[in-house]
C-alpha positions in Angstrom: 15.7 -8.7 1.9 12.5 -9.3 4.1 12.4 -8.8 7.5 10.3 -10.3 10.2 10.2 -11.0 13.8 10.9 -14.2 15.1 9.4 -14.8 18.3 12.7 -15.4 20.8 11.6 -18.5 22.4 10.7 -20.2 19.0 14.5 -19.3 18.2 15.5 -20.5 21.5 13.8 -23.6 20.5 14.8 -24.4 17.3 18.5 -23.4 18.7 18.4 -26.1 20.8 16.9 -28.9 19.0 19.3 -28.0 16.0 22.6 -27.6 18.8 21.5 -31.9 20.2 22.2 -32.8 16.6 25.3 -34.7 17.1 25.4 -36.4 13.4 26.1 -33.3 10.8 27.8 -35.2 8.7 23.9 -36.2 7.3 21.8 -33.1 8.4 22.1 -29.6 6.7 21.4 -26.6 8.8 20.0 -23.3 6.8 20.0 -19.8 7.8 17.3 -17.7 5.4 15.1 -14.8 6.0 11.6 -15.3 7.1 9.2 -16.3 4.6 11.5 -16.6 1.8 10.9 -19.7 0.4 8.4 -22.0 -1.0 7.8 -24.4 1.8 7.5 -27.4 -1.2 10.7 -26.7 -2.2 12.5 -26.9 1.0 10.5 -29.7 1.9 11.4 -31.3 -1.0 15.0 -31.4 -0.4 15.5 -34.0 2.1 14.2 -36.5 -1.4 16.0 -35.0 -4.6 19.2 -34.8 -1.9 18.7 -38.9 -1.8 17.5 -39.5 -4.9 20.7 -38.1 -6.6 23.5 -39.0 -3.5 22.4 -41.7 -2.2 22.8 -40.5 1.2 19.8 -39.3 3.6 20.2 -35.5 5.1 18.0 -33.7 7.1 17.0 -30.2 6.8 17.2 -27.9 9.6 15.8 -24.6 8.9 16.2 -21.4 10.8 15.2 -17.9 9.8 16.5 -14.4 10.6 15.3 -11.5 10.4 18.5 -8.5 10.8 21.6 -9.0 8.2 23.5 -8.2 11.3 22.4 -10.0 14.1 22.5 -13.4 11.7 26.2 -12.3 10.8 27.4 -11.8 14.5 25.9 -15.3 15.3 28.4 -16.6 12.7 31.6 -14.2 13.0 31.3 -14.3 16.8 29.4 -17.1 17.9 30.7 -19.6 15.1 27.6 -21.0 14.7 28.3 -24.3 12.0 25.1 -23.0 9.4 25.9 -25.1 6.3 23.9 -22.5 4.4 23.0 -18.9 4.9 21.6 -16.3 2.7 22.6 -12.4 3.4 22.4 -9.5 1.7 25.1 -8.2 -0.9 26.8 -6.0 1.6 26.9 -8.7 4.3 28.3 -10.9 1.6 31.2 -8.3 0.8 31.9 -8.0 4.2 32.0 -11.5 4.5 34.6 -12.3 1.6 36.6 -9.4 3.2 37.1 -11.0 6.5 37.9 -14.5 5.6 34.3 -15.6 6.5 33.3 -17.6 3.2 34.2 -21.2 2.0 34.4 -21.7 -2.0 31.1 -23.9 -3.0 32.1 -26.7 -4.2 30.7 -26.8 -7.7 32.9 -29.5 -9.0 31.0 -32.1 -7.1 27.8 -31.8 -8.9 27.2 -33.9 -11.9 26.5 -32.1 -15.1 23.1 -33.4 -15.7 21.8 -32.0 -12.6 24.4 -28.5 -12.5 21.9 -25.8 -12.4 24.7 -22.9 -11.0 24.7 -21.8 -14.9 20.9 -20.7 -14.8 21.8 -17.5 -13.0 21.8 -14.3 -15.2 25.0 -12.8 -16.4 23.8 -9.7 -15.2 23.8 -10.8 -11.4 27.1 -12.6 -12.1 28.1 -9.2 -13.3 26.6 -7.1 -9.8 28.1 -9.8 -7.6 31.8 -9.3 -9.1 31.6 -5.5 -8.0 31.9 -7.0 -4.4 35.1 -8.5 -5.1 37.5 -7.2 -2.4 40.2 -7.9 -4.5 40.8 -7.6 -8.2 42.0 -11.3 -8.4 39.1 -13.6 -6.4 36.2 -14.7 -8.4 32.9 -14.1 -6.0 31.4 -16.0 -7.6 33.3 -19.0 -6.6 31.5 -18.3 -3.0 28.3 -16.9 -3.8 25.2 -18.0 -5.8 22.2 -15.0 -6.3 19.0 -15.8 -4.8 16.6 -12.9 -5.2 16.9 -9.1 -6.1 15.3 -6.2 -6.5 14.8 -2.4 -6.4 14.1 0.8 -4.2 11.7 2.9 -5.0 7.3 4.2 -4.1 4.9 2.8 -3.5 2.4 4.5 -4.1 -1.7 4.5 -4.2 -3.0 6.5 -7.6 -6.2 7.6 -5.8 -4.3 9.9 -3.7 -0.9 10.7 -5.7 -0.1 11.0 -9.3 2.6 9.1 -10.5 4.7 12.2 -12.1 4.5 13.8 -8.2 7.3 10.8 -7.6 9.5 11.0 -10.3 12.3 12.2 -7.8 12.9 11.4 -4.2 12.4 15.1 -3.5 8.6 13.6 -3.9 9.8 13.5 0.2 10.0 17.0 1.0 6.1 17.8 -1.0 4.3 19.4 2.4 1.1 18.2 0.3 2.0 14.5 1.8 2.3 15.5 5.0 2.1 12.8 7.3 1.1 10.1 4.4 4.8 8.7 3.7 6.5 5.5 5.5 10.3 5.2 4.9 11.8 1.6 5.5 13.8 1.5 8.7 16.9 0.1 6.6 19.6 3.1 6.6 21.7 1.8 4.3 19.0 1.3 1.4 17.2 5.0 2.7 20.6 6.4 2.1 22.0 4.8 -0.9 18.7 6.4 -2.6 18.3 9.4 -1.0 22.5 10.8 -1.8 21.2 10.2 -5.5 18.8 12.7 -5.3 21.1 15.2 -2.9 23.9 14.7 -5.9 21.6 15.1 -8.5 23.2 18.2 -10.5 26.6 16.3 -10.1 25.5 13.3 -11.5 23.5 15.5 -14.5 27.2 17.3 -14.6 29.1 13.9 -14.8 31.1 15.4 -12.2 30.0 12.1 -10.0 28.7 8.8 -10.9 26.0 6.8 -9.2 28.2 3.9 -8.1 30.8 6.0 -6.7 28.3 8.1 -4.8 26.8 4.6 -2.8 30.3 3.0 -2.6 32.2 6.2 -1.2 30.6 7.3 2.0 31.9 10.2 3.6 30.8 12.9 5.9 29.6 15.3 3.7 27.2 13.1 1.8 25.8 11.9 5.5 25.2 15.3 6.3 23.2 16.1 3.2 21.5 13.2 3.2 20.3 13.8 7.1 19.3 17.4 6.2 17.2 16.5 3.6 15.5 13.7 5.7 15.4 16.0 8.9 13.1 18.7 6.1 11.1 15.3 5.2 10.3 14.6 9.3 6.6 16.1 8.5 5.9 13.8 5.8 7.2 10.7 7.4 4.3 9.3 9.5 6.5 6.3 10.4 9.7 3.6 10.3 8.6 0.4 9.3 10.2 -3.1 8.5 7.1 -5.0 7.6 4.1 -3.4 8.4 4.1 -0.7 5.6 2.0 -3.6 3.2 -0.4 -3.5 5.4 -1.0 0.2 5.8 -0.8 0.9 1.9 -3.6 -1.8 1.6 -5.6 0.1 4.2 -5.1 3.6 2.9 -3.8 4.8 5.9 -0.7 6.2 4.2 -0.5 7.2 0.8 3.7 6.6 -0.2 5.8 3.7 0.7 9.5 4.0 0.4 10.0 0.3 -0.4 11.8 -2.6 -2.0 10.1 -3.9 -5.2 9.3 -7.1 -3.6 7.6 -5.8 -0.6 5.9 -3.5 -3.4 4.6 -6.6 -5.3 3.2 -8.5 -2.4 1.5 -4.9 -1.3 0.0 -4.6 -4.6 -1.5 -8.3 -4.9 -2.5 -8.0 -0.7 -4.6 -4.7 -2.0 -6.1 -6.1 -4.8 -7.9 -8.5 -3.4 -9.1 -5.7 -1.0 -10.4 -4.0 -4.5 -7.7 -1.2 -3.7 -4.9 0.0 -6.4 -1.4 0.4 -5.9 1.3 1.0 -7.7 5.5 0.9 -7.6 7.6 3.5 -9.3 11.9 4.1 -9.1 12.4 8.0 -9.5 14.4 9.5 -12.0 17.3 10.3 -10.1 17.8 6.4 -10.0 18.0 4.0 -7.4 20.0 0.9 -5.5 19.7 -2.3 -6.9 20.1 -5.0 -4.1 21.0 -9.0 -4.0 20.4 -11.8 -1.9 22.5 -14.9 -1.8 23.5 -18.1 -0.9 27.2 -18.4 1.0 28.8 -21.5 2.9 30.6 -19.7 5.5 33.8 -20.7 7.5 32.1 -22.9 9.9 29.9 -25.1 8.1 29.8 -28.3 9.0 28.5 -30.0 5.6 29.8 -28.0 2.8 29.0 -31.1 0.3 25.3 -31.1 1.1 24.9 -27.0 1.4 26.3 -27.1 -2.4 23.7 -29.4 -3.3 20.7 -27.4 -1.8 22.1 -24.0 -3.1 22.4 -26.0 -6.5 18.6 -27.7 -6.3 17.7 -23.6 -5.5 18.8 -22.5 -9.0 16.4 -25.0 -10.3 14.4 -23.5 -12.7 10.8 -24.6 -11.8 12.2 -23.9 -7.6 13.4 -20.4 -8.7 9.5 -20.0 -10.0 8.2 -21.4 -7.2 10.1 -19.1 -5.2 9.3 -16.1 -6.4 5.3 -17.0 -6.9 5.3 -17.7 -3.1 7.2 -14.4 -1.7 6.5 -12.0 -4.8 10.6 -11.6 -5.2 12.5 -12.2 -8.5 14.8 -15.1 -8.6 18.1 -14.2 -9.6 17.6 -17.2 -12.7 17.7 -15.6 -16.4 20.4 -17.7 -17.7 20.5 -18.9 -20.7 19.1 -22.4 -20.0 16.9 -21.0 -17.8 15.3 -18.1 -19.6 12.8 -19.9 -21.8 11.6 -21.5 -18.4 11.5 -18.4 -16.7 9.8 -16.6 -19.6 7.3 -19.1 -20.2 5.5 -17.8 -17.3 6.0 -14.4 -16.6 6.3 -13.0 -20.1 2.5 -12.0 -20.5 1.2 -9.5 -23.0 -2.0 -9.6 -22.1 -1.0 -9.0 -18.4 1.6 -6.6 -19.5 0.6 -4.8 -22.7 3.5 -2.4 -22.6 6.8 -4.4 -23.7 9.8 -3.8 -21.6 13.4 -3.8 -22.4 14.8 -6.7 -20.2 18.0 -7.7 -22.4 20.3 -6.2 -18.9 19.1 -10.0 -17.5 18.2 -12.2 -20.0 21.0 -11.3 -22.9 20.3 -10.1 -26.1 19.8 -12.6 -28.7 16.2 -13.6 -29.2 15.2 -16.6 -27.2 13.1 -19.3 -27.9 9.8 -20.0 -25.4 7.2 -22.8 -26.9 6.3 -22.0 -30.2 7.3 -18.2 -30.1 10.5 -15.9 -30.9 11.3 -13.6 -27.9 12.7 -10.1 -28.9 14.2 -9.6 -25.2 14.3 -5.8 -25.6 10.4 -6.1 -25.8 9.4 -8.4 -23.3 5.8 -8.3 -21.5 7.0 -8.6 -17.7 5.4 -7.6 -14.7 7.7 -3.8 -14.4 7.6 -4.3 -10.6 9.4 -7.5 -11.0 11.9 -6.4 -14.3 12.6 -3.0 -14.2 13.2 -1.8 -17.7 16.9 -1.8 -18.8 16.4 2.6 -18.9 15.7 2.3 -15.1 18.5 -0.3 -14.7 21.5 1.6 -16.1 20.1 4.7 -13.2 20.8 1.9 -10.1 23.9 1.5 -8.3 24.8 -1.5 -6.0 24.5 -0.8 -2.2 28.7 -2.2 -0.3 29.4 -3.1 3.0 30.3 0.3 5.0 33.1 -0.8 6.7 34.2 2.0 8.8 31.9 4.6 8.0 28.6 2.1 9.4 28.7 3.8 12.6 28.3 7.8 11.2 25.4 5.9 8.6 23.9 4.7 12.1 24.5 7.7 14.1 22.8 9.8 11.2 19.6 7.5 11.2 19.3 7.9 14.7 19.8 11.5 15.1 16.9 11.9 11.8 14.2 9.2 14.2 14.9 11.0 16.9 14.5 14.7 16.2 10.8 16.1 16.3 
C-alpha cells in the first residue's frame, strides 16, 4: 500500500538488465512496492530456494509505485513478472479478467508449507473478491500486509474525541492543518461512511454495500463534503505526509495505519507525539498480496518465494522493517507472531484481537493467551469493535472514471 517514486532511469535500468535475461527458467523476476520488504529476507532467497530445490534462481527485484501503472505493464505490456504484489482491488480486477495463474501449492513439501500461517480472517476478506461464487481466491492469492484508514493525528494540537468522525474534516478550527492521501478510492471508501451515516445507524444501508456499490449519488456527496473540507486540506500527499506530521507543520493526517506507525516511531525519536485513531463512523480495511499472473515465466519458483514470505520469522521481519502488519495470525503461526508483539508493558490496555488470531486461547512460551485481551500495538491490531465498523475497498470497474473525475474536480476547485 506504500507508494514511492522510482526515479525513471533507474527503472529504465533495471528494465533492461532484467529484459537480457535469456535463462528464466532459473531466475525469478518480482514486482513489489517500494520499501516493502526486509532486504535480509529477499536476500536470502536465492539460499533457502537451493537449499530446499536443489536448483540455483536468481532474484530480480523491481518496485512500483501506482497499483495501476504496475497493472497496465502486465495487462498491456505482458510483462513475464513471476511475482507481483497489488492491492485487493487490483487483485479482483485481476481474477475478473483472466489475469491470474493458480499458485501451485501442491508442489511444496509439508515440512516447509507455510501458506496455512495466514489468518482465517484475511482468508475470509480475500474470498469477498471472488468474482464468482464458485472460484476459491485463494487458490491465486496469498495476503501480504494490511491495514486500516484512519488520523493521524498530533495530541498537542487536537484532542482525540475532535476525530471520532470524518466530519473531524469540515472543523474550520483545522483550517489549513489537514493532509488527505492522494488515493481516491481509499479517500472515498471512508468518506461515503460518514455521508451515509444516519442510513447506516438506520440499518437502511450497510457498510460493505456502501464501498462495493458506487453510484452517482454517493460520488456527489462524497465531493460536496470534500469540496466544504477544501479550507482545511493544506495538501494531497502520497508519501510526504510522515514527514510533515513529524515536523508539526500539519496537525491531521488522513492516512493508512502503516504509514501512521512509521510517522509515529519517525516522531519519536524527534521527541514529538503522535497518534492514529479510525472514527466512529468506521473505515476500509485494505490488503496486499502476492499473485502469479498470466505471464509468468517461473510459476514453480514464484510459489516457493510467496511460500518462504509466509514464514513466520520473514513475516516479522517484514513488518519490523516497513511498520505494516503481516497478514500471518494462523494457527501455527500465532504463538510466533505473539511472542513478539503481545506486550503489556508496551500496551497496558488489552485489545480484543480474536477477528485475526481465533478464539481459543493460544499458547506463547510459558503463558496462556486470552486472544480477546491481547496487549498489541492498536495501530497495528485494531480492536475487533473497530473491525466489525470496516468494509473492504473492490475494483470500480465501470464507475473508476466518475471516482477519478470527482477527485479531480475536488483538487482542482479553490
Amino acid at each position: 500500500m506504500k507508494k514511492f517514486f522510482i526515479p525513471v532511469l533507474a527503472l529504465a535500468a533495471i528494465m533492461f538488465i532484467s529484459c537480457g535475461r535469456t535463462d528464466r527458467a532459473h531466475q525469478l523476476k518480482v514486482l513489489n512496492w517500494a520499501d516493502y520488504i526486509d532486504e535480509d529476507v529477499k536476500d536470502g532467497f536465492e539460499q533457502w530456494y537451493f537449499e530446499h530445490t536443489g536448483e540455483k534462481v536468481e532474484l530480480v527485484y523491481e518496485t512500483f509505485d501506482i497499483n495501476e501503472t504496475a497493472l497496465t505493464k502486465i495487462e498491456v505490456g505482458h510483462e513475464d513478472y513471476d511475482v507481483f504484489c497489488p492491492s485487493e482491488y487490483i487483485i479482483e480486477r485481476m481474477l475478473k479478467k483472466d489475469l491470474l495463474q493458480p499458485i501451485q501449492k501442491e508442489i511444496i513439501p509439508d515440512s516447509i508449507y507455510y501458506f496455512d500461517n495466514i489468518s482465517p480472517f484475511v482468508l475470509h476478506k480475500f474470498q469477498q473478491m471472488a468474482p464468482r461464487y464458485d472460484l476459491q481466491v485463494s487458490d491465486y492469492t496469498v495476503g501480504y500486509m494490511w491495514g486500516t484508514t484512519g488520523f493521524i493525528f498530533n495530541p498537542q494540537y487536537v484532542n482525540r474525541e475532535e476525530l471520532t468522525s470524518w466530519g473531524a474534516i469540515l472543523n474550520p478550527r483545522f483550517e489549513n492543518r489537514i493532509l488527505m492521501k492522494d488515493a481516491f478510492r481509499d479517500v472515498y471508501s471512508v468518506i461515503v461512511l460518514y455521508a451515509f451515516r444516519n442510513e447506516i445507524a438506520n440499518h437502511t444501508v450497510n457498510r460493505d454495500e456502501l464501498v462495493r456499490n458506487i453510484t452517482k449519488a454517493r460520488v456527489n456527496a462524497v465531493k460536496d463534503i470534500l469540496l466544504k473540507a477544501k479550507k482545511q486540506i493544506c495538501g494531497w500527499e502520497v508519501d510526504f505526509g510522515k514527514e510533515e506530521m513529524t515536523k508539526g507543520k500539519v496537525w491531521i493526517d488522513l492516512s493508512w495505519s502503516g504509514d501512521a506507525q512509521f510517522a509515529i516511531e519517525e516522531a519519536a525519536e524527534m521527541g514529538v507525539l503522535l497518534d492514529y485513531i479510525v472514527p466512529d463512523e468506521g473505515s476500509n480495511v485494505w490488503f496486499d498480496g502476492w499473485v502469479i499472473p498470466k505471464f509468468a515465466k517461473n510459476a514453480k519458483a514464484a510459489t516457493y518465494f510467496i511460500d518462504y514470505m509466509c514464514r513466520a520469522d520473514n513475516a516479522l521481519a517484514n513488518m519490523d522493517e516497513i511498520g505494516y502488519v503481516s497478514c500471518a495470525g494462523g494457527e501455527k503461526a500465532a504463538a510466533t507472531i505473539l511472542a513478539e508483539q503481545n506486550d503489556p508493558e508496551a500496551w497496558p490496555e488489552p485489545i480484543d484481537a480474536s477477528y485475526f488470531f481465533g478464539e481459543e486461547n493460544l499458547i506463547v512460551g510459558d503463558q496462556l493467551l486470552n486472544p480477546h485481551a491481547l496487549h498489541l500495538n492498536p495501530v497495528y491490531y485494531a480492536d475487533k469493535s473497530i473491525i466489525d465498523r470496516c468494509a473492504l475497498m473492490h475494483d470500480a470497474g465501470d464507475s473508476q472514471e466518475m471516482l477519478l473525475e470527482m477527485w479531480n474536480e475536488v483538487k482542482l476547485a479553490r
